[in-house]
N, C-alpha and C positions, 0 to 999 in steps of 0.2 A: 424768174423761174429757171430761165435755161442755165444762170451763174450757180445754182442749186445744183441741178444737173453734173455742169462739170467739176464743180470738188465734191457732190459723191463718187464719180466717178473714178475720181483722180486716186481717191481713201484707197479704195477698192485693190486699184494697181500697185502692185509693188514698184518701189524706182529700181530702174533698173543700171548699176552700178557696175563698170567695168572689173575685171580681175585678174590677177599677174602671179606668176609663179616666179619664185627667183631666190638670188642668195646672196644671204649679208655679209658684204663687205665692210661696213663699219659702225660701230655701237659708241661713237666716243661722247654722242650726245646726250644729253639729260631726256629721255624720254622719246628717243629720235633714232631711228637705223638709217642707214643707205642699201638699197638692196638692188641687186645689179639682176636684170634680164635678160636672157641670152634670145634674138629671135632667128631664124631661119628664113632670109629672104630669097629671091630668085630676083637673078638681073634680068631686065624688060629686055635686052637685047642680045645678050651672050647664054643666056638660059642656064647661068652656073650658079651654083646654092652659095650663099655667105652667110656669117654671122654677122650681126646686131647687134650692139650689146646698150643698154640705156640704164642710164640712173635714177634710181627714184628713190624721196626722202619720204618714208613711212612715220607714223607714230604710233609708238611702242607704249602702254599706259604703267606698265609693270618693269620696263626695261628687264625683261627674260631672255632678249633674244642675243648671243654671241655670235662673234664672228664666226662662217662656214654654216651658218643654219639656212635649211630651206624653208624660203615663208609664201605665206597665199598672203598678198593685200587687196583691198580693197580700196578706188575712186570711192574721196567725200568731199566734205565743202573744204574751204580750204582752212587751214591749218593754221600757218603762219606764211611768210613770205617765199620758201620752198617748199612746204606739205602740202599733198593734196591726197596723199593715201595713209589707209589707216591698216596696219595689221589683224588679220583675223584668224589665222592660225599657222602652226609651226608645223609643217610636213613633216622635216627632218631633222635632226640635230645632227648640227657639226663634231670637228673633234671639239672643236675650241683652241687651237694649236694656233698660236701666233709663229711665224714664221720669227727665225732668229736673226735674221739680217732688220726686222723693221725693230725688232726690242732694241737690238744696238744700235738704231740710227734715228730712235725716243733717246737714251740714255745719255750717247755721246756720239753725235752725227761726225767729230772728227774721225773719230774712231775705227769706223767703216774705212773711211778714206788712208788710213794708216795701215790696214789690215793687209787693203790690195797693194797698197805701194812697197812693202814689205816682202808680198809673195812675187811679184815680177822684179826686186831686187836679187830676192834668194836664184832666181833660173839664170 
C-alpha cells in the first residue's frame, strides 16, 4: 500500500527541471545547438564579480534556431553522449549575421592567413 501511495504521489508532482537562459553560438548540427551561458559569480575571497561562461549542447527538433538567438532550455534525460538539454523556447532573435573572418576561414582558412600577412607587409 505505501508503494501506491508514493507513485500517486510522485503523478501529482511536477519534476522539477532545471532552466538556462543564453545564446547560440553554433547550429552546425543536425538537430543540435550549442548555446553559451553567461553567469555572474563573486569570488569567495577577493568579493570581485566575474563572468562564467559554460557550454551547453541543446536539442533543437525543428532546427529554427540561428546563430545570436536567445534561447530558454531545459534539463532532460540524456540525449546522446553530449545532450542533456532540450530547447523550449526562442526569447530573441538574432541578426543571424555570421561574422566575415569565420566565412573566410570555412571557405579558404589560407586565406585569412594571406590577408594579414599582406596588410603588415603594406606598413
Amino acid at each position: 500500500m505505501t508503494q501506491q501511495a508514493g507513485a500517486q504521489a510522485a503523478e501529482k508532482r511536477p519534476a522539477r527541471h532545471q532552466e538556462k537562459v543564453g545564446t547560440v553560438i553554433s547550429n552546425k548540427m543536425d538537430k543540435t545547438i550549442v548555446v553559451s551561458v553567461v553567469r555572474l559569480k563573486k569570488h569567495r575571497i577577493y568579493k570581485r564579480t566575474y563572468k562564467q561562461t559554460k557550454h551547453f549542447y541543446a536539442h533543437d527538433e525543428e532546427n529554427i534556431c540561428q546563430i545570436g538567438d536567445v534561447v530558454r532550455i531545459q534539463e532532460t534525460r540524456p540525449l546522446s553522449k553530449l545532450k542533456r538539454w532540450k530547447l523550449v523556447e526562442i526569447t530573441k532573435r538574432g541578426s543571424g549575421i555570421v561574422p566575415v573572418e569565420e566565412v573566410l576561414a570555412e571557405v579558404e582558412p589560407d586565406l585569412t592567413a594571406e590577408s594579414a600577412e599582406s596588410e603588415s607587409a603594406e606598413e
